[in-house]
C-alpha angles and dihedrals in degrees: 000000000000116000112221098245119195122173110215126161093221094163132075139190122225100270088230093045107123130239117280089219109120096013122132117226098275095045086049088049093042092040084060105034116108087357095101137080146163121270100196134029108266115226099237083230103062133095118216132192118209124224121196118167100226125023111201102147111347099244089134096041088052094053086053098061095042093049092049101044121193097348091091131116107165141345114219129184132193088218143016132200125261106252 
């Protein structure tokens, strides 16, 4: 059965927020939380997938799922980090 599909950038960064380049892992997490919000209203009965183009720590991926609440279904990156 097809599943309706619709690409929105519903999620914004703090315009004065600094690069994550040459962070450790606390500085990354603290730079992005609380400097994210939602654009657009979200319908309650959608699902929604993240893309972020690297993961390192998560720290974005995090915000996201804090800013859209219960409306997530997964979280997907091009690229991760070497550990």
């Amino acid at each position: 059965m097809p599943v309706p599909v619709a690409v929105r950038d519903i999620c914004r960064l703090d315009p004065w927020v600094s690069s994550q380049a040459g962070k450790n892992s606390d500085k990354r997490r603290e730079a992005r939380r609380g400097h994210m919000y939602v654009s657009m209203p979200i319908p309650q009965d959608v699902g929604l997938v993240a893309v972020d183009d690297v993961v390192a720590t998560g720290g974005t991926m995090s915000e996201l799922f804090r800013v859209c609440g219960k409306n997530w279904v997964a979280g997907a990156c091009i690229a991760r980090s070497r550990r």
